[in-house]
N, C-alpha and C positions, 0 to 999 in steps of 0.2 A: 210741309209737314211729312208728305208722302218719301219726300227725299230721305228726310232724316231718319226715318224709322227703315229704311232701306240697308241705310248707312249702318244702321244699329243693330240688324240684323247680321249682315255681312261679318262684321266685324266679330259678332257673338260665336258665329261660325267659324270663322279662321283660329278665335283663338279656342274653342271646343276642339276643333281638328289639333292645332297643336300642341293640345291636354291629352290625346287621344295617341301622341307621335313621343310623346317622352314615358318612359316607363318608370315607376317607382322604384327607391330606392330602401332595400331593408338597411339596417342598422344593429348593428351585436356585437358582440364580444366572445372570446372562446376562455373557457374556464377548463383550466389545469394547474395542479400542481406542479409548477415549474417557474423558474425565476425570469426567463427568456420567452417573452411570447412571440417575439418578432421572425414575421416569415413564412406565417403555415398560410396556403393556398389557401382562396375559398375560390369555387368555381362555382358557377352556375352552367348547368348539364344543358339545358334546353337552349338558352343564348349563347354559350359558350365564353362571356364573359367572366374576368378573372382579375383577383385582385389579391393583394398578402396583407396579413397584419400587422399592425405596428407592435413597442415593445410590451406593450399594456395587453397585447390580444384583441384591440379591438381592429372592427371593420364597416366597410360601406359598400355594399355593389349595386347594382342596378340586375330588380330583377319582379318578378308578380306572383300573386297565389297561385301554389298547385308547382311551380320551379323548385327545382331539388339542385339543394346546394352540396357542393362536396367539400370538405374540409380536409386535408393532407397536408401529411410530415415526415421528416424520415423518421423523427424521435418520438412521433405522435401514431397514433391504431387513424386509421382512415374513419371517418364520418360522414353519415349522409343524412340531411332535414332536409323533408317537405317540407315547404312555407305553406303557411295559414295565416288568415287576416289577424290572428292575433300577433304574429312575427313583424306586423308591419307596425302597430296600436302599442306596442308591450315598450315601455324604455328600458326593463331590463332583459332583452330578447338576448340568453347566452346559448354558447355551444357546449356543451362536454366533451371532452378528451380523455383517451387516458394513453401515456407514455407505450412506445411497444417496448417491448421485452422479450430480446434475441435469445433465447435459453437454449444453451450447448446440450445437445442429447447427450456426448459422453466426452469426458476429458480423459485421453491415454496419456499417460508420464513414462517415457522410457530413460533410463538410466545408459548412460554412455562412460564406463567404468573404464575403457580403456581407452579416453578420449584426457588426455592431462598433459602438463607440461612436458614431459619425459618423451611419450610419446609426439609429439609435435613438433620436439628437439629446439624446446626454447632455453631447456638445461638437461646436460647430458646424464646419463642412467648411471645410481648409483651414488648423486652427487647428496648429502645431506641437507634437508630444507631446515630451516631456520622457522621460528616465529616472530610476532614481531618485535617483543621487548627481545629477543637473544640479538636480531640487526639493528637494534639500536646502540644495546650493549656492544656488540662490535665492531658497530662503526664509530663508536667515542671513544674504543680503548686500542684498540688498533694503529700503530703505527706503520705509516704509509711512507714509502723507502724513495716511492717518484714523487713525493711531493718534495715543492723547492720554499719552505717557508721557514726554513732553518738552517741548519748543519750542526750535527752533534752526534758522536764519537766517531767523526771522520765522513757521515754519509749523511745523506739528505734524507730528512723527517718532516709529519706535519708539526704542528705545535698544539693541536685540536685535541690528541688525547691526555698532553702533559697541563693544558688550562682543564679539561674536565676532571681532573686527577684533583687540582689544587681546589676548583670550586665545587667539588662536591657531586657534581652532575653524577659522574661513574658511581659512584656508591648508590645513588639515589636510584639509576639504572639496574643495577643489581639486585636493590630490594623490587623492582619493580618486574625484574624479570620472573624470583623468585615466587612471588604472589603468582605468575601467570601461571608458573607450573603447579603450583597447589591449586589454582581455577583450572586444570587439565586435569590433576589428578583428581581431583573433588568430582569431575565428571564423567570420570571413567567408574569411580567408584559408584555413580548412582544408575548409571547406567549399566551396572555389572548385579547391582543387587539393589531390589526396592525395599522401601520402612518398612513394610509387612518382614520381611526377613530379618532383620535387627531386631523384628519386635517379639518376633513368633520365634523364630530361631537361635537368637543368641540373647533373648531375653533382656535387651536392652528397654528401659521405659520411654514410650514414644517422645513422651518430653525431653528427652538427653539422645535423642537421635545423630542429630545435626550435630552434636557435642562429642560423640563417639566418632562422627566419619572425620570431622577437625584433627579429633585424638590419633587415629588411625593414620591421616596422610600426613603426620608430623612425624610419622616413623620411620628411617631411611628405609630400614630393611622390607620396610612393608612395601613404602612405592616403588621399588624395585621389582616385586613380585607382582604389583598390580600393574606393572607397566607391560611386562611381559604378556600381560591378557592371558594368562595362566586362572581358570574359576576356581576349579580343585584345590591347589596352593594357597590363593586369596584369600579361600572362604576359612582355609586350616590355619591361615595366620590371625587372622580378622577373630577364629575363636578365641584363640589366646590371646591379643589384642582386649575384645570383650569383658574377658575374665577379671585382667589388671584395670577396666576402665570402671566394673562396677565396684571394685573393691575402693576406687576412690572413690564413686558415689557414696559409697556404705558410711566412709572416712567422715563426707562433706557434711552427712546429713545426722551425725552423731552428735 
């Protein structure tokens, strides 16, 4: 009998001693607004053990009351919790995070005005730039003298601008060019003078605004003047323009 309870002792002790050699384990999760939780350290300062979280944010370390865990990210502000036995009891034991936010003391924008094609000599000074409907238009209507896809009146042509010619393409391109320059001139004009001015100054009703600067850039003689970036001129034509545009008004609304 004396064996046995000897037996029962021993044993109570070894495994006391080795309840005594394993350290508890918290259990949490770290809560952020963010779609990726996977990867933010968690350290424990005192053991120096270390572990990352999966995609959900959750974690498991081996650690006891009173051990202060650190939490770290690049994308994440640093965090640090003292554990308390309720850290160990709680199943919903979370961390809070919030994202850092790098914020630029000052943003400088410098303009590099004589940094451009010309200057870089990817096209030589003086050469005129095109937009895009104008190289479209002239690479469909253009006849190219090295290409070898034909022969006609004696010299080699392509055949590319005499099929856009037949299907329509070139016309199509034309009108399309033409739009573009009424969308340059439309922004030259608003950018030369705002509503307040049509409204205040040439007494246009703000309702037929948009319907005067239409009126206005269908005039040759006028984008002509406005192209020049001439105010003075623009604004002397623009009155007269005005004048003829409310007199249709007056007409429309009779």
């Amino acid at each position: 009998m004396n064996k046995v309870v000897c037996v029962f002792f021993v044993f109570l002790a070894n495994n006391l001693l080795a309840q005594v050699g394993v350290s508890p384990v918290v259990k949490g999760k770290v809560d952020v607004n963010a779609m990726d939780l996977e990867g933010i350290y968690v350290v424990n300062l005192k053991t120096e053990a270390s572990v990352v979280t999966d995609a959900e944010g959750v974690f498991a370390i081996p650690a006891k009351i009173g051990d202060t865990l650190v939490f770290s990210s690049v994308q994440f502000k640093e965090r640090r919790v003292i554990l308390t036995d309720e850290n160990f009891v709680s199943a919903n034991f979370s961390v809070r995070m919030e994202p850092a936010m790098n914020q630029l003391r000052e943003v400088i924008i410098k303009r590099y005005d004589n940094i451009n094609a010309v200057a870089l000599g990817i096209i030589p000074a003086g050469q005129r730039s095109y937009t895009a409907a104008e190289r479209k238009l002239k690479a469909a209507t253009s006849l190219d003298p090295t290409a070898t896809a034909g022969t006609m009146a004696g010299g080699s042509i392509s055949a590319d601008p005499l099929l856009n010619l037949f299907s329509g393409r070139s016309k199509m391109l034309k009108k399309e060019l033409a739009v573009e320059k009424k969308e340059i001139f439309m922004q030259l004009l608003e950018n030369m003078f705002d509503t307040d001015h049509f409204v205040r100054k040439l007494s246009i009703p703000v309702d037929y605004v948009k319907g005067f600067e239409y009126f206005a850039i269908e005039n040759e003689s006028f984008t002509k003047i406005l192209n020049s970036k001439n105010k003075t001129t623009t604004e002397f034509l623009l009155g007269e323009l005005a004048v003829k545009y409310k007199e249709i008004i007056a007409r429309e609304n009779n």
